[in-house]
Every structure is written in structure tokens, then in C-alpha cells.
N, C-alpha and C positions, 0 to 999 in steps of 0.2 A: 541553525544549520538548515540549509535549504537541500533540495533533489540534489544538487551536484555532492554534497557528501554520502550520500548513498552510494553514489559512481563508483566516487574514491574508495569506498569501503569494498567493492567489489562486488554490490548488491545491485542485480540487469533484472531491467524491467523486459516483461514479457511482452517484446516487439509484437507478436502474431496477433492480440488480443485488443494493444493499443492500433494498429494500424487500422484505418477505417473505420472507426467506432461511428456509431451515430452523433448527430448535432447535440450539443445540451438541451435536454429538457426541462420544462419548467422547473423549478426549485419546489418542494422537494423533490429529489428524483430518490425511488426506491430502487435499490443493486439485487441480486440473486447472490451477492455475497454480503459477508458481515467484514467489519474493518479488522483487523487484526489487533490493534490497539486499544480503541473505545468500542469496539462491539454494536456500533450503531449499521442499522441498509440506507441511511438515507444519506445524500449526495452521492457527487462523483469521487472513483476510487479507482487506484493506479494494479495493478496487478506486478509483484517482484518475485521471482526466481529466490528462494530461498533456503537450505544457506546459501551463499553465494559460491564458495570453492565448491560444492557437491550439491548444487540443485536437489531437494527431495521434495519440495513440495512450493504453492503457489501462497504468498501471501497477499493481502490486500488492503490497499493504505488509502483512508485519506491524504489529502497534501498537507493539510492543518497536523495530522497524526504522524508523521514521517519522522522528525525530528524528536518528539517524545518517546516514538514508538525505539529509535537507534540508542537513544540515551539511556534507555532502560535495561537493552540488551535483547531485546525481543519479544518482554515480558508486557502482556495485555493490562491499560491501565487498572491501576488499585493495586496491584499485584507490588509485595515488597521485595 
């Protein structure tokens, strides 16, 4: 599953936060956020509007964690 089943799913990423970001930085980059999936700060992370029908709150995904993270149902990895 790539970003566009996210779309479908009705899961909008938080335009204000991606617009204009800085250039990438060296690898690793450390985030002020943790991933919502693997719990890791280091690389770059998407920020989503979560849940999707009633926004309450801001989740934050790797690209790599996107697809694991939808197939679990929301539930951060290890979690049965």
C-alpha cells in the first residue's frame, strides 16, 4: 500500500506543516515527534489528521511505516 491508500481511506495529511518544510537534512535527521507506528525520531515524517471523519488529533508516520501502520488499524508496532 503506498500514501495514495491513505487518501482513499480518507486519512489528509496536515497541508500547513508540510508546506514549506526545510530541505532534507543529513541522515539521520532527529523529528520533535515520535512515529506513531515504530516509535522511532529519527528520519523524515509525514504528519496526518487523525481519525480521518473527526480529526482529534495529529498523527505521525514514517513512509516506510504508513502501510504497516493502516494494516494494523492504528495500533503502534508489537501491539497484537
Amino acid at each position: 500500500m503506498k500514501r495514495g491508500a491513505l487518501y482513499r481511506a480518507g486519512v489528509t495529511p496536515v497541508m500547513s506543516v508540510m508546506v514549506g518544510h526545510p530541505p532534507t537534512a543529513a541522515w539521520p535527521r532527529k523529528s520533535a515527534h515520535r512515529c506513531d507506528h515504530c516509535g522511532s525520531q529519527f528520519g523524515d515524517m509525514r504528519p496526518w489528521n487523525w481519525p480521518s471523519d473527526h480529526p482529534t488529533r495529529i498523527i505521525w508516520l514514517h513512509e516506510r511505516c504508513e502501510t504497516p501502520w493502516y494494516d494494523s488499524g492504528g495500533a503502534p508496532e508489537g501491539v497484537p
